[in-house]
C-alpha positions as CSV (number, residue, x, y, z in Angstrom):
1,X,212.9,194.2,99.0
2,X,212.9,191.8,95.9
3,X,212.6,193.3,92.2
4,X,209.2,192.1,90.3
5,X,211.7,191.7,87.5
6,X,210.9,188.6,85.1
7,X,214.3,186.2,84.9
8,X,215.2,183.5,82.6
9,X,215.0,180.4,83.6
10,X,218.0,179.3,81.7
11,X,220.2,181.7,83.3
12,X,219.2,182.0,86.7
13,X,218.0,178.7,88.3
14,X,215.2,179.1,91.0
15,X,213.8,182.5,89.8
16,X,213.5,185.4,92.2
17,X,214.2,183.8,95.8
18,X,211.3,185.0,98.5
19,X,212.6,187.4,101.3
20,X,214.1,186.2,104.0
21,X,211.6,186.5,107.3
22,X,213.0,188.8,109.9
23,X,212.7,186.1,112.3
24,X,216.0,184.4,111.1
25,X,219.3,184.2,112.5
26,X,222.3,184.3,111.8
27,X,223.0,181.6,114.3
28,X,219.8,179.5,112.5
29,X,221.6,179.5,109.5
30,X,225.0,178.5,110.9
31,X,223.0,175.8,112.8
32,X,221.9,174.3,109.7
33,X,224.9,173.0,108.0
34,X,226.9,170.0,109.6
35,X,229.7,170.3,111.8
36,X,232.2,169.3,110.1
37,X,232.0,171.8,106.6
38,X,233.7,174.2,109.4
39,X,236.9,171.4,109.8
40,X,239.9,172.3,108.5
41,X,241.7,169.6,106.5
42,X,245.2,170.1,105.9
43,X,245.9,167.4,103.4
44,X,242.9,168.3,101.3
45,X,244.3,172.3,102.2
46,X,247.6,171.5,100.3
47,X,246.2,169.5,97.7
48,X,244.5,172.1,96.7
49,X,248.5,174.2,96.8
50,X,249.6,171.1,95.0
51,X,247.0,171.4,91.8
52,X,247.5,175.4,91.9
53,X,251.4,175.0,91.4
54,X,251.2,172.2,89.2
55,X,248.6,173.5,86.8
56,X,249.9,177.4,86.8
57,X,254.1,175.2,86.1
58,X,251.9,173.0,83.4
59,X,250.2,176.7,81.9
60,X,253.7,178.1,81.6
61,X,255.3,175.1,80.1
62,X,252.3,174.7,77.7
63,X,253.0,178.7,76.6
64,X,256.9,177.7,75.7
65,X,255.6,175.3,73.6
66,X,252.3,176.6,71.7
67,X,252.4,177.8,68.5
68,X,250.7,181.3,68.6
69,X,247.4,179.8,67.0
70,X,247.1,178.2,70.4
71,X,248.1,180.7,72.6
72,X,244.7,182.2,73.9
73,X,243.6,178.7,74.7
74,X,246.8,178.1,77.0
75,X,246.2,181.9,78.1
76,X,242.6,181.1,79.3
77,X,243.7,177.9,81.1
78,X,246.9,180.0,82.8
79,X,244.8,183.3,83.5
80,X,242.1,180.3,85.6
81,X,245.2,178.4,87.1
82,X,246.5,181.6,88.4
83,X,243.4,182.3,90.2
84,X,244.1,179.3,92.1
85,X,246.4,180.8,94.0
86,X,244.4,184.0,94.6
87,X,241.7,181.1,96.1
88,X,244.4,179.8,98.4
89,X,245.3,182.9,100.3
90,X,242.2,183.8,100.5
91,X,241.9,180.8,103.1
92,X,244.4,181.8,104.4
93,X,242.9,185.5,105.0
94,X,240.0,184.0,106.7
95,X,241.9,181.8,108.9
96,X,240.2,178.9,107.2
97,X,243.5,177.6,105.1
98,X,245.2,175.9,108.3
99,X,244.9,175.9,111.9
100,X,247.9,178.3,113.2
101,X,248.2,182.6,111.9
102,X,252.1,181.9,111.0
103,X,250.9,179.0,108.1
104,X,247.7,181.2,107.2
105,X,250.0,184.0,107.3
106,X,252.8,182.8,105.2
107,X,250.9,180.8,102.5
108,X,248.7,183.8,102.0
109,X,251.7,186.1,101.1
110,X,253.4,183.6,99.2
111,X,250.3,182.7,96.9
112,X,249.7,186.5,96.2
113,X,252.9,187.1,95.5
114,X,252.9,186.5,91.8
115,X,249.9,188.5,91.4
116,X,251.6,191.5,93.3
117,X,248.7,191.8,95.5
118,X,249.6,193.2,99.2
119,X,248.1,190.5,101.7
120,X,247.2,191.7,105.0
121,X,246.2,195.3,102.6
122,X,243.8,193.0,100.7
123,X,242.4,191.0,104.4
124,X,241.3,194.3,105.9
125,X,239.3,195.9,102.6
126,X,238.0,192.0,102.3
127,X,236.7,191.9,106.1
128,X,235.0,195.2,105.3
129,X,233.3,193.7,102.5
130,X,231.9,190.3,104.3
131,X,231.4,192.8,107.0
132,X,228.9,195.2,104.5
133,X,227.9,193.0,101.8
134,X,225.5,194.7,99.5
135,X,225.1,197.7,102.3
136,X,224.8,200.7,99.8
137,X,227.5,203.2,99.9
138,X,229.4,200.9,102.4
139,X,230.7,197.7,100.4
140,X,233.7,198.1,98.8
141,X,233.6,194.8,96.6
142,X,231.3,196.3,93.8
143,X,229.3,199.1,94.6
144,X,226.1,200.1,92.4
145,X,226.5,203.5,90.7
146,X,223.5,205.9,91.4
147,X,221.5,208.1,89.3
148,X,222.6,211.0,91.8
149,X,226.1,210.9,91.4
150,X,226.0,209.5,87.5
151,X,224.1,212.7,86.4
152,X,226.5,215.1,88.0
153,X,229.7,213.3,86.9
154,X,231.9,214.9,83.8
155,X,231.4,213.7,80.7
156,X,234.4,211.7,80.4
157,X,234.5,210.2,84.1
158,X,230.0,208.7,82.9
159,X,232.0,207.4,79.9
160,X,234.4,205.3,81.7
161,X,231.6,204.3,84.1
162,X,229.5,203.5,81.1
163,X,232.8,201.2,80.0
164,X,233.4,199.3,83.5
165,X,229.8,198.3,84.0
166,X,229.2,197.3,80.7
167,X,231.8,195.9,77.6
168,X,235.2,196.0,79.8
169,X,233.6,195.0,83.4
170,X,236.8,192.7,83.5
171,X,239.1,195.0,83.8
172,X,237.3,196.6,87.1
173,X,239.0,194.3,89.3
174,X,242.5,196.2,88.6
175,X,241.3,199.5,89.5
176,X,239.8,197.5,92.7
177,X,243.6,196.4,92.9
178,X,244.8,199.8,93.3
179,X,242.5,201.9,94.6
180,X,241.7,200.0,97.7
181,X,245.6,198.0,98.6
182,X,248.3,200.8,97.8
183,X,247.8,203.6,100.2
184,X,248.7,203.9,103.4
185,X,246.0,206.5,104.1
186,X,242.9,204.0,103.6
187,X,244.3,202.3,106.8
188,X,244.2,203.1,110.5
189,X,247.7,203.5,112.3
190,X,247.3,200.2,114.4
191,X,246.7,198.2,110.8
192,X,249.5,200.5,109.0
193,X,252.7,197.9,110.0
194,X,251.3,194.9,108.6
195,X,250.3,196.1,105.9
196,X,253.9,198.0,105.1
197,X,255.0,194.9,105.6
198,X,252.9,193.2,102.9
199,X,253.8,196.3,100.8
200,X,257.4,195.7,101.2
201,X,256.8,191.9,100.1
202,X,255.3,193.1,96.7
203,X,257.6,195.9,95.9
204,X,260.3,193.5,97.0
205,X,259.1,190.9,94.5
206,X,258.7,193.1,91.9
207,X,262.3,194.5,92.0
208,X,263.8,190.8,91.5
209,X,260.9,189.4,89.3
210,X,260.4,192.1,86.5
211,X,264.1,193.0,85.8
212,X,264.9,189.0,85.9
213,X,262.3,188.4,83.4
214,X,262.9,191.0,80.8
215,X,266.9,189.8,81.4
216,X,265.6,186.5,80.7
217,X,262.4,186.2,78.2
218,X,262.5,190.0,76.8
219,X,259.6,192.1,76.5
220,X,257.5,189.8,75.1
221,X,258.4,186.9,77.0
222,X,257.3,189.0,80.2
223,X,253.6,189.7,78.6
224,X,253.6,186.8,76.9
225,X,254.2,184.2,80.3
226,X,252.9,186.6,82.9
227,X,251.0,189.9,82.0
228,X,248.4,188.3,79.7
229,X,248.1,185.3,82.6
230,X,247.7,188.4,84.8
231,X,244.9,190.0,83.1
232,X,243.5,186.4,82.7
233,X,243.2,186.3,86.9
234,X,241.3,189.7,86.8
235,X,238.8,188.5,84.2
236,X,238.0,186.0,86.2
237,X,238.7,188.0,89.5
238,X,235.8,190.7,88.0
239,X,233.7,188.5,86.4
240,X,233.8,186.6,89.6
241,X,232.8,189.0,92.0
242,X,230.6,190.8,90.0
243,X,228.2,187.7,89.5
244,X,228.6,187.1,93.3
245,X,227.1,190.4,94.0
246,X,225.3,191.7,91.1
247,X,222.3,190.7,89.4
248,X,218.9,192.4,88.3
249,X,217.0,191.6,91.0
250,X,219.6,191.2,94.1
251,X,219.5,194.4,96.3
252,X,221.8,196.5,97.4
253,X,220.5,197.8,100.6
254,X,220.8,201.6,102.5
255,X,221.6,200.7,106.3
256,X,218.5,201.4,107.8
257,X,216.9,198.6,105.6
258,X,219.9,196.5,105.8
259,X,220.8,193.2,108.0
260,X,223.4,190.9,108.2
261,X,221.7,187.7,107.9
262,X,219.9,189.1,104.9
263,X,223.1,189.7,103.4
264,X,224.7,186.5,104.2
265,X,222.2,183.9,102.8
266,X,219.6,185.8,100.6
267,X,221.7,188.7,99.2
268,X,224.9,186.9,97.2
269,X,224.7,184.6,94.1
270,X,225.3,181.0,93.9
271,X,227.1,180.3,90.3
272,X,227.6,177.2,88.4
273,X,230.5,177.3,86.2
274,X,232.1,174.8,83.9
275,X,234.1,171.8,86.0
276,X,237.5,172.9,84.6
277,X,237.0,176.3,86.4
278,X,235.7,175.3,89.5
279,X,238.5,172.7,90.1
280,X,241.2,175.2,89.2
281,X,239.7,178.1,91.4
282,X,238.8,176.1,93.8
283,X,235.0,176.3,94.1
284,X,235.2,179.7,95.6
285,X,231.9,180.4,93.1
286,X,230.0,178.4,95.6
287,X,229.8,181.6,97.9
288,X,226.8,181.8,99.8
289,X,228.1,179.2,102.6
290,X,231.6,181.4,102.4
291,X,229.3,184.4,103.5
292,X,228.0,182.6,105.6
293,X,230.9,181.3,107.8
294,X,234.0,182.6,106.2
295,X,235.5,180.0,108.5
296,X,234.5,177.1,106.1
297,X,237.3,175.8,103.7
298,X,237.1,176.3,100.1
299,X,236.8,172.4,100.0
300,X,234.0,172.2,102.1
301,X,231.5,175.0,100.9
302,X,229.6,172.4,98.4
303,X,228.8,170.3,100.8
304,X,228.0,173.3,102.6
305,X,225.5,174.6,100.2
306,X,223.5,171.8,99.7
307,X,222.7,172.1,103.7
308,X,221.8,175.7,103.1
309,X,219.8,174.6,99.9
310,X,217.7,172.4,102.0
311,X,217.1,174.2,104.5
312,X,216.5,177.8,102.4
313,X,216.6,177.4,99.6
314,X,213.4,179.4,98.3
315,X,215.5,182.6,100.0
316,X,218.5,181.5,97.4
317,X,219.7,183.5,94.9
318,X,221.0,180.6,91.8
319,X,222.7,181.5,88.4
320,X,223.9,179.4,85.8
321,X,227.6,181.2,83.9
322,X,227.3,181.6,80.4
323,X,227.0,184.7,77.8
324,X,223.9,185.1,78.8
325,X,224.1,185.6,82.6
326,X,226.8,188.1,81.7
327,X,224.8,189.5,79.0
328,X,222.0,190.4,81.3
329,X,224.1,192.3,83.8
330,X,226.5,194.3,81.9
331,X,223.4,195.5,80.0
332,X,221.0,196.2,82.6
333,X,222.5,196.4,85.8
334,X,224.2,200.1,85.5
335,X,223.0,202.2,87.4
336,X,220.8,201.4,91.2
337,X,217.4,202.1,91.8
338,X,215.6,200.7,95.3
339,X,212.6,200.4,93.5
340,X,213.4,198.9,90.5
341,X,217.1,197.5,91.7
342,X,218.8,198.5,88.5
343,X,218.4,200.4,85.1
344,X,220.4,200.9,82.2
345,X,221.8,203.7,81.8
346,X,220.0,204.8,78.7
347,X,217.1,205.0,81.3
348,X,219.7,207.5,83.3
349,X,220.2,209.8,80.2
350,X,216.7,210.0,79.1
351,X,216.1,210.9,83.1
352,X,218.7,213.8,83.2
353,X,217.2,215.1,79.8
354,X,213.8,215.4,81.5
């Protein structure tokens, strides 16, 4: 299914992609790109470790020294930085960082650490999300609201869905946080130990860094060199996935209608952003190939994309980040139709009044 939608040409590159024929593989699309995207490269894997740590040590020294008339610029670059390391271990959660579980295993705590975000909690939702991408009512990365449950929600719970799908979509990624990597109960007994243990890492960390910090900086040096840095990571962390996943005419599919190639190549977005992001994060925005394979390095998916671009390209979906990409899906993209892939929710309201 492919919306008739009309797109803009400035925002999203190659207009509405064709479908995908049925007769496509998974294994065809794999085939396509060379070998050696799926290499690991461990000098290019820790040069990417080295220019997260230097740039989120250069973000913190920059905040000591700012003025406060430059502090949201530093802010921006330290909230992007910090990302970095969210990019890192999630190499190392695919097995795609280096070549042995203990590294993958170790570096992905450690860069998660100072975003407090439980590791092997965070691989198992993740898996179900490559797993189900865009399946409706099964992926858990950014699910569409329907008309069915929006009309019969309270009052107050439409007005916070009104909220997170519209002007404050980058705050969604912290109820994400929560919801999905806290509770014991969302995960079977054989996954429970692990993740206790990457529970106990967090809580652990959290017990030495907060107190230290407000012993250290006060109040306002914990928001000022951490917290706003923090919510910095989950704009980008939203904005990030919600562009990935979420445009007027991209599909979200029941599972009778669904497949997994379909989902892999023709049913994520490709996004250009500006240089200074994509070096800092690592070109994880290049996501098709990472769909995929999710055995291809961060460092490798742009060579991987132009394979995929020449082989499928007219099945690609291609956006362009700027105010009006973003524009476009927080005003229209509210709440899922399979026939016209999204309306707004104004559309919704008039509907229940009917």
């Amino acid at each position: 299914m492919t919306s008739q939608k009309a797109v803009n040409p400035a925002v999203y590159t190659n207009g509405i992609p064709k479908p995908l024929p049925k007769n496509i593989t998974l294994n065809d699309v794999i085939k396509s790109m060379p070998k050696e995207v799926f290499q690991k490269n461990m000098f290019k894997a820790w040069l990417n470790v080295a220019i997260t740590v230097s740039t989120v040590l250069l973000s913190e020294y920059l905040l000591y020294l700012s003025p406060w008339y430059l502090l949201p610029l530093v802010w921006a670059f330290a909230g992007t930085a910090l990302t970095g390391a969210f990019v890192i271990g999630h190499d190392c959660g695919h097995l795609s960082f280096a070549r042995d579980h203990t590294t993958n295993d170790i570096v992905g705590i450690m860069s998660f650490l100072p975003l407090f975000y439980p590791f092997e909690s965070w691989r198992i939702k993740h898996n179900l999300h490559h797993n189900n991408t865009n399946k409706l009512h099964v992926d858990n990365a950014w699910q569409p609201f329907q008309y069915d449950y929006y009309s019969t929600a309270p009052a107050l719970e439409r007005v916070i869905m009104r909220w997170i799908k519209g002007p404050i979509w980058y705050f969604a990624s912290i109820g994400h946080w929560i919801k999905e990597h806290f509770f014991l109960s969302s995960f079977t007994e054989e996954q429970q130990p692990k993740v206790k243990f990457s529970l106990f890492c967090v809580y652990a960390a959290a017990v030495v860094f907060f107190p230290t910090m407000l012993m250290t900086v006060g109040v306002w040096g914990l928001v000022k060199y951490w917290f706003i840095p923090w919510l910095g990571f989950h704009f980008w962390m939203s904005t990030f996935t919600m562009v990935h996943h979420t445009v007027p005419h991209l599909p979200f599919l029941p599972e009778d209608k669904w497949s997994d190639v379909q989902a892999r190549l023709a049913m994520t977005v490709h996004c250009e952003y500006p240089q200074w992001i994509e070096l800092l994060c690592h070109h994880i925005n290049v996501h098709i190939p990472h769909h995929v394979s999710t055995a291809i390095p961060s460092y490798n998916l742009r060579k991987a994309h132009v394979a995929l671009k020449e082989a499928y390209g007219k099945y690609i979906h291609e956006a362009v980040f700027g105010v009006e990409l973003i524009k476009d899906i927080i005003t229209t993209c509210h709440i899922y139709d399979e026939a016209e892939c999204y309306v707004p929710f104004e559309a919704a309201d008039s509907k229940k009044k009917q």
